[in-house]
N, C-alpha and C positions, 0 to 999 in steps of 0.2 A: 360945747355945741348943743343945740337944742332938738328935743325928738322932731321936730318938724321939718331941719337941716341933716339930721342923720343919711351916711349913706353906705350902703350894701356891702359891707367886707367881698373879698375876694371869695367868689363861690362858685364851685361849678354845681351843674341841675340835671336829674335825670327823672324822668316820669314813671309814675308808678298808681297802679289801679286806681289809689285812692284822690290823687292829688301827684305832686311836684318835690321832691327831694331834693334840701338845698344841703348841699358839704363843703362848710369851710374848708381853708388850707389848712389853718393853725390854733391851735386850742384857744389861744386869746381873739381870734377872729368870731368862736362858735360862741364865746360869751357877746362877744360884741354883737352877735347875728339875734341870740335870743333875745337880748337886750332891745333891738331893732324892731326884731318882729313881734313882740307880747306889747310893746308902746304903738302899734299903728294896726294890729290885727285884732280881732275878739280871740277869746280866749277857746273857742269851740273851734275854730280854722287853723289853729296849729297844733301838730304834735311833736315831740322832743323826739331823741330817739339816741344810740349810741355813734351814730355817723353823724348827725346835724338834726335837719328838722323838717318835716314833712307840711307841704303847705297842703291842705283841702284843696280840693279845684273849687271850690264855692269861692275861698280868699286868694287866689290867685291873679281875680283882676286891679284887687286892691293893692295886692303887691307889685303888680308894676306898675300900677297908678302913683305909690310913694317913691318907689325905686326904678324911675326909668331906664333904659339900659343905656341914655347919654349922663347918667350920673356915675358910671362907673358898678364892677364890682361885677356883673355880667362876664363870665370871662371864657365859656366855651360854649360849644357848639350845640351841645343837648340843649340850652337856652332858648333855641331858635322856635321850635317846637312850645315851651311854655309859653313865650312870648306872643307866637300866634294864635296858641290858644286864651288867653289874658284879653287881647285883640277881639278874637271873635264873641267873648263872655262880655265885652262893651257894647261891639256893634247889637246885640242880641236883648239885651236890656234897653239900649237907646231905641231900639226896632218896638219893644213891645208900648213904648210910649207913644212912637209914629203909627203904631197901626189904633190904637186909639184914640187919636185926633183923627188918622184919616177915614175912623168910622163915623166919624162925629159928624163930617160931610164928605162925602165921598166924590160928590162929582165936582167939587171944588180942588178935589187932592189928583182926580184927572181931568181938568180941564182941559187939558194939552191933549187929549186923545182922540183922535179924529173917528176910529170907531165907539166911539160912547154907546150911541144910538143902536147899535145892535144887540145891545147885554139889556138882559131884565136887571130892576134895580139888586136885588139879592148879587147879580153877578157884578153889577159896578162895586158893591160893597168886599168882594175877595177880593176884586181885580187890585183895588184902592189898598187891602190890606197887604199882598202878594207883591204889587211894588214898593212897600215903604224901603226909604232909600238905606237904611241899615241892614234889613233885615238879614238873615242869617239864612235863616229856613221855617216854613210851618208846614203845620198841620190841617189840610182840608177836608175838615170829618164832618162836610156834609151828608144827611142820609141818603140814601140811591136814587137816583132820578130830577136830582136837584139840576143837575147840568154842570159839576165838578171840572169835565173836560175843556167846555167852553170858558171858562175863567182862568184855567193855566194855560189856555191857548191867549186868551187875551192881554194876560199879565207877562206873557214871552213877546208879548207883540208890544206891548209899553216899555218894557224893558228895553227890549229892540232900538225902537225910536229914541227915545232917552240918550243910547249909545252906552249903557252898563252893562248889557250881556248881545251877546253876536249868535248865540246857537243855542238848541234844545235837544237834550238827547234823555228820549220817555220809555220807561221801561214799563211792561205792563206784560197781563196775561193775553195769550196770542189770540183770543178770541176777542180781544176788542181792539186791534190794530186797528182794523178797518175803520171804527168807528170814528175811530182817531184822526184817520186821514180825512172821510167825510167831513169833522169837523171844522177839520185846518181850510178844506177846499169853503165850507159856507163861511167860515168867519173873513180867513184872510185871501180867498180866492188867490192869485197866482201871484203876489205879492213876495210870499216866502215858498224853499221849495222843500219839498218836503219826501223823503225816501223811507222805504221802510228795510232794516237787515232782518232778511230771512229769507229760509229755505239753506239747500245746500253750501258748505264750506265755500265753495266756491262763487256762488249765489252771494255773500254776503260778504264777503271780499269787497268783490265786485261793487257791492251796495255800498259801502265805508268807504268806494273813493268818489263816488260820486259828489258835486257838488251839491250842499245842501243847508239850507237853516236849521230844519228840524227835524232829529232822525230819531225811528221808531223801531223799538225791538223786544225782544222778549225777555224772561229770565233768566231761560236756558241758556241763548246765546250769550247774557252778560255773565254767565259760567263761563260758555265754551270757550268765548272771543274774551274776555276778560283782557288780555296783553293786548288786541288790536283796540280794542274800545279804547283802553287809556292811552295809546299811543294817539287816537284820534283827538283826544280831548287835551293833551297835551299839545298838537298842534295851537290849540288856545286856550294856552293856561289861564285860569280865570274868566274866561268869558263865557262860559258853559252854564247852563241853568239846567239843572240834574233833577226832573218829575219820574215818581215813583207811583204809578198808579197799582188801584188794589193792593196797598202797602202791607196788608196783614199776610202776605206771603213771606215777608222778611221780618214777621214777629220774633222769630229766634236767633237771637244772636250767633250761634253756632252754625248756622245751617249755611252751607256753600255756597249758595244766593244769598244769605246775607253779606257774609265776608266779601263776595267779589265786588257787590254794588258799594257795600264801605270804603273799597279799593279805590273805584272811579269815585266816589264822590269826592275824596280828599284834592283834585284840579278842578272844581266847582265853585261856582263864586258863591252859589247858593243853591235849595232844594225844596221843593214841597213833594209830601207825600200826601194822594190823594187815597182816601178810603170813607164806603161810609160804616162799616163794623170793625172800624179798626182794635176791638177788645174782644174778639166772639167768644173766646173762652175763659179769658181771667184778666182782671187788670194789669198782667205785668205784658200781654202782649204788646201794650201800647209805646214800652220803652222803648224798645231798638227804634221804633218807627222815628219817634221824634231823635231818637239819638242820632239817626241818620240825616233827619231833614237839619237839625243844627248842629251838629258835631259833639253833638254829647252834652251839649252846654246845661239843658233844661234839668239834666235826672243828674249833672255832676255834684259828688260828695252827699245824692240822698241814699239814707241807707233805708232797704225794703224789707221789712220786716218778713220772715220768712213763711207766717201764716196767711190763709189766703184774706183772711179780714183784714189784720194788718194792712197787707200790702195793698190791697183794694183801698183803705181810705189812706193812706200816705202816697199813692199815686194820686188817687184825686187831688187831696189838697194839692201836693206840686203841679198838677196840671191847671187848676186855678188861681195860684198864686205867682207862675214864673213859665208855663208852656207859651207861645206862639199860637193859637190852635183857633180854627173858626169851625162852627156847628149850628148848624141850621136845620130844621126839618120842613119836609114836602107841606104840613100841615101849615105852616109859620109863614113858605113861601110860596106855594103853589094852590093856591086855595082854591082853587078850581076843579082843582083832583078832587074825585069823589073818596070816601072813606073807603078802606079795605077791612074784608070780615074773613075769619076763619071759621070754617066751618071742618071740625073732626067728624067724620064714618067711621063709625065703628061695626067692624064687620068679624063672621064667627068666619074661623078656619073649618076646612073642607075636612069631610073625614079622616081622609090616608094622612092630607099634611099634619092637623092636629094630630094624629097619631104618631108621626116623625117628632115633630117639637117637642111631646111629651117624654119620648125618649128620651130623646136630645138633653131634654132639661133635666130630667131627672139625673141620667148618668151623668153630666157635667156637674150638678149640687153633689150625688155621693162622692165623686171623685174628692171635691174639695172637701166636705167635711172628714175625710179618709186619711187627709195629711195634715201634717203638722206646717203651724207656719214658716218653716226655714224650707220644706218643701215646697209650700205653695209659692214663694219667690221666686226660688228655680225655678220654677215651669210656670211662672205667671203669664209668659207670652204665647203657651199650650192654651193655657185658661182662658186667655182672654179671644184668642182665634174662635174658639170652640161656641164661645158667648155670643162671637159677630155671624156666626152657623147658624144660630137660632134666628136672626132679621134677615137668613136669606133664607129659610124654611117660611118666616111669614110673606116674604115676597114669592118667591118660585122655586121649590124644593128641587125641581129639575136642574139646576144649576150644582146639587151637590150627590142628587140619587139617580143614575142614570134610568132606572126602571120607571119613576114615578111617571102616571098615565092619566089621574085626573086633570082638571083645570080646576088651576087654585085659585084662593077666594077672592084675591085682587083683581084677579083677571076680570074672573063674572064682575068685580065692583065696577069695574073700569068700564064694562060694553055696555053697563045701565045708563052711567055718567053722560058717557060718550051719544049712545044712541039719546038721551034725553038732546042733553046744551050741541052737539054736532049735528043731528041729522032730523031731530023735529024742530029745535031752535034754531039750524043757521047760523051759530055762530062758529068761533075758533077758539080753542083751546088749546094751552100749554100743557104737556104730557112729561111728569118727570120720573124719575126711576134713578138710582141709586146700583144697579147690579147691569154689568153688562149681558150677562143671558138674559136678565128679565129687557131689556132693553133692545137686544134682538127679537126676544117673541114679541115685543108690541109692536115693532117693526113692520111685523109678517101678520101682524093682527089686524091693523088698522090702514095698512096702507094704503087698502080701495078707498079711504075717506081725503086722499090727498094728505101726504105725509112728508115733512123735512126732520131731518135727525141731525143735533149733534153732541159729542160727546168726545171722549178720547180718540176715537179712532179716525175722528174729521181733522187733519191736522194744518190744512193750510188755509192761513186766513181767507182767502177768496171763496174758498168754497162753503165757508164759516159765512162771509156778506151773501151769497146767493144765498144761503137756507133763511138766511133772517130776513133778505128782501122779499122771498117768494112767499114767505108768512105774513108779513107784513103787506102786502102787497096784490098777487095772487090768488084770487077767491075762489079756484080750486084748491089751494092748499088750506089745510081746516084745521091739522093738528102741528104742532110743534112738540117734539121727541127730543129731551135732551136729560143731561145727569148734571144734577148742581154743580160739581164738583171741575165740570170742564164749560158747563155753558149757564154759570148763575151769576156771572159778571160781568158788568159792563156794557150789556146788550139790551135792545128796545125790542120789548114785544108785546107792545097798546094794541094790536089788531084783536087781540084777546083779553077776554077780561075774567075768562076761571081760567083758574090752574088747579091740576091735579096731580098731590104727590102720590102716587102707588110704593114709591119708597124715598126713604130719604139719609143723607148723612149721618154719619157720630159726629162731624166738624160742625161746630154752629155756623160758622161762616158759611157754607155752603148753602146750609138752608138761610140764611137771615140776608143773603145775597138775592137768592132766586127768588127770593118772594116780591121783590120789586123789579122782575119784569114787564109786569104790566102793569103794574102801579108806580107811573112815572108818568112824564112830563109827557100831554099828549092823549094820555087816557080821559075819557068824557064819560064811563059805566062805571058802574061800585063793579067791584073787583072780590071775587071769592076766592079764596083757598082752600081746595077742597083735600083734604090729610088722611087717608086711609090707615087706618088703625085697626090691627087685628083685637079679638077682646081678648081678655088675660094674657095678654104674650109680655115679652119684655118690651115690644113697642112702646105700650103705652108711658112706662118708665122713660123711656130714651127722646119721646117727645113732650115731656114734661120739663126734664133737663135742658131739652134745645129754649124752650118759654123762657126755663129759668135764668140763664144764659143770659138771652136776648134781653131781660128785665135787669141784669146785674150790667151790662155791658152799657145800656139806657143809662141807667143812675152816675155810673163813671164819667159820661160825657155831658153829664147835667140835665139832661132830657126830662120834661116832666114826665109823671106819671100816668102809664098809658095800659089802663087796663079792662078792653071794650067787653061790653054785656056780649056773648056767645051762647048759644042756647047750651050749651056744655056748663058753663060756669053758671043761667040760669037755673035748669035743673039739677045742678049740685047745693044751689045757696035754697031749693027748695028741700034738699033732703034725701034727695032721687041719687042711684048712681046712673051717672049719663050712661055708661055702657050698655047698660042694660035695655036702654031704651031707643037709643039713639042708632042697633046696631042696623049697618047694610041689608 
């Protein structure tokens, strides 16, 4: 018999982390098995082992490519599992050759689309990639403000007509439902219908029996509802198309919103996750994301090396040699946007507070050089609270000193800003903050200037679309008040073009989110970001890192290099320390 005729001894298969565990019956089957697999696999895709032989998920689809399971030798049920995945590690590879022709011409690849006409060319070019007819799942890591929404609403609606997928079900953060629905209403007006689950138990019930094409909900609920969602999507196994917007909330594999969304995705025909920093902290956040959108297919059998260099550039490479993934920037396609500038204030702390942080600081460095480091582990998470003490003494010491009586230095920064660009200029500004106290005293500060807030405590989307219409909109309203952390997502806010952070996250995402609210599709001003920076505090450290971040998170996703002259960076490359000169 010749290796090209060979077929598959009797094996049963169970999966495991790495790859696929095949177990002859009979010692002369395990020769025969090695024999099989070392003549039609490379030598890096198999391992031996004392039970049989360990196939790589990388050589997996080769193995049922030689060994079909109508050749025999397939003999139980754990199979069923390898075989679908072998299946989708084809469709997914065929996929990335269809999304490269139909980038080549895109509006030849939807001819058939009778909304064509309403997508900018950038958006016929996802729409085009988003339907190739294998695809599995990708990644839409355009940057913020590109229009992300309108391309998986288009590509649900080609899909649709086509007749390969019947329904949408979009998870996202709750502050961009709305925006979600708006969309659906301009693209596909009353064509598809469209529900959103949320609010109470009972509320959302209620919402999952409704008749619907495209249903919208949150994280939490695909925590809470976890068992109803999949029972819904089960009513149509396979015809489900599963969008993950702002995908870097299920960076971690572990986290209970990752696991539950993994759950429903597995009755989904396919997935895009939309994000545009889908890496805010390190290359590895970007695994789960894709592992979600194509079932693992892209990161299967790469090993990551456990440093962060390492794994920074063996993600890259994988992500350019074998990811799904489309990346676009505002500059590339919206060139009509004016440029955005940062602008750091560096401002001196108020007496009482500088005299709080000094303390602060100092008894938190004696403490730690006081112990040893099997100490300092134990109580690392003492240590590190104690560190996030000192960015709320630079924002408003009142939040942790009940007595404290001056007004801190943000504040006075804040009514200069404000009284300049608000009340001599007429314009509107975005107002961010990081700390819920600091967050209600600007509240109570500014609200004669016409004021919309939100942040955690805003929790239903409707009242979320009223604060963003009436800014938007409303030329009494002048300020927008919100905390990156609940409203730096997904939302338009072009009626303003500064933004001022009085504080900001340790998450990059937060901040690298809120920064394109108003530098997005729409805006017609240069756009400033105005960064309030106490001098010598640990700020300035903490927004270096979020830069650094942001520049390491750019490189991963190919981005050129984007590093604009700032009168910061000019008076440093002249010799000067910016702080000193530059402060409030």
């Amino acid at each position: 018999m010749t290796a090209n005729r060979m077929s598959l001894p009797k094996t049963t298969i169970s999966s495991d982390p790495r790859g696929w565990l095949l177990r002859p019956r009979t010692k002369s089957d395990l020769l025969r098995l090695g024999a099989a697999l070392h003549s039609k696999l490379p030598a890096e895709a198999v391992m031996a082992n004392r039970e049989g032989y360990l196939v790589l998920h990388d050589g997996l689809a080769r193995l049922v490519e030689l060994f079909p399971p109508s050749s025999g030798g397939w003999d139980n049920a754990g199979a069923r599992p390898a075989l679908d995945y072998a299946q989708l590690q084809q469709r997914q590879a065929s996929a990335r050759i269809e999304v490269i022709e139909a980038l080549e011409d895109p509006y030849r690849a939807l001819a058939d689309y009778p909304g064509l006409h309403k997508l900018d060319s950038h958006q016929v070019d996802a729409v085009a990639a988003m339907t190739a007819h294998s695809l599995v799942g990708i990644g839409l890591f355009d940057e913020q403000g590109v229009g992300k929404t309108i391309s998986a609403l288009a590509a649900f609606d080609v899909l649709s007509l086509r007749g390969e997928i019947e329904r949408m079900l979009v998870i996202a953060p709750k502050s961009v439902l709305a925006a979600w629905e708006a969309d659906a209403r301009l693209l596909l007006g009353d064509t598809k219908l469209v529900v959103t689950i949320w609010g109470s138990r009972e509320q959302r019930r209620r919402a999952m029996l409704q008749q619907h094409h495209i249903a919208l909900t949150t994280f939490g609920t695909a925590m809470a509802d976890k068992v109803y969602l999949r029972a819904l999507i089960e009513q149509k196994p396979d015809r489900y198309l599963l969008v993950v917007d702002e995908s870097y909330y299920i960076k971690n594999p572990s986290a209970r919103r990752s696991a539950a969304i993994r759950d429903l995705r597995r009755n989904c025909q396919r997935a895009f996750v939309l994000c545009g920093t889908p890496a805010p902290n390190s290359a590895r956040d970007i695994v789960n994301q894709l592992d979600l959108a194509d079932a693992g297919v892209t990161f299967a059998g790469v090993k990551i090396p456990p440093t962060e260099k390492g794994a920074h550039e063996t993600i890259r490479r994988t992500l350019e040699q074998s990811a799904v993934v489309l990346r676009r920037l505002k500059e590339d396609v919206l060139s009509d946007i004016p440029a955005k500038e940062l602008e750091r204030v560096y401002i001196d702390l108020q007496p009482q507070q500088e005299k709080l942080y000094k303390a602060a600081f100092d008894s938190l460095v004696a403490d730690v050089l006081s112990v040893d480091e099997i100490s300092f582990r134990r109580n690392l998470g003492s240590y590190m609270a104690r560190r996030a003490a000192l960015l709320q003494v630079c924002s408003h010491p009142g939040s942790l000193i009940s007595d404290y009586t001056e007004t801190p230095a943000k504040l006075l920064a804040v009514d200069r800003l404000l009284k300049e660009l608000v009340e001599d200029q007429g314009q509107k500004v975005v107002l961010w903050s990081f700390y819920r106290y600091t967050l209600q005293r600007l509240e109570e500060r500014y609200s004669r200037l016409g004021l919309v807030r939100i942040d955690g405590s805003v929790t239903s989307p409707v009242d979320r679309a009223h604060a963003i219409e009436a800014f938007q909109n409303d030329s009494a309203v002048r300020v927008f008040l919100g905390n990156p952390a609940a409203a730096g997502a997904g939302i338009t806010l072009t009626a303003g073009a500064h933004a001022v952070y009085e504080s900001f996250s340790n998450q990059p995402a937060h901040y690298l989110q809120s920064v394109d609210r108003i530098h997005r599709r729409g805006q017609r001003r240069k756009v400033v970001s105005h960064v309030l920076i106490t001098t010598g505090s640990l700020e300035e450290v903490e927004f270096d890192r979020l830069l650094q971040k942001e520049a390491a998170a750019r490189e991963l996703l190919g981005d050129p290099a984007r590093d604009p002259l700032t009168r910061h960076r000019f008076l440093k490359n002249l010799g000067m320390d910016p702080a000193s000169v530059l402060t409030s």
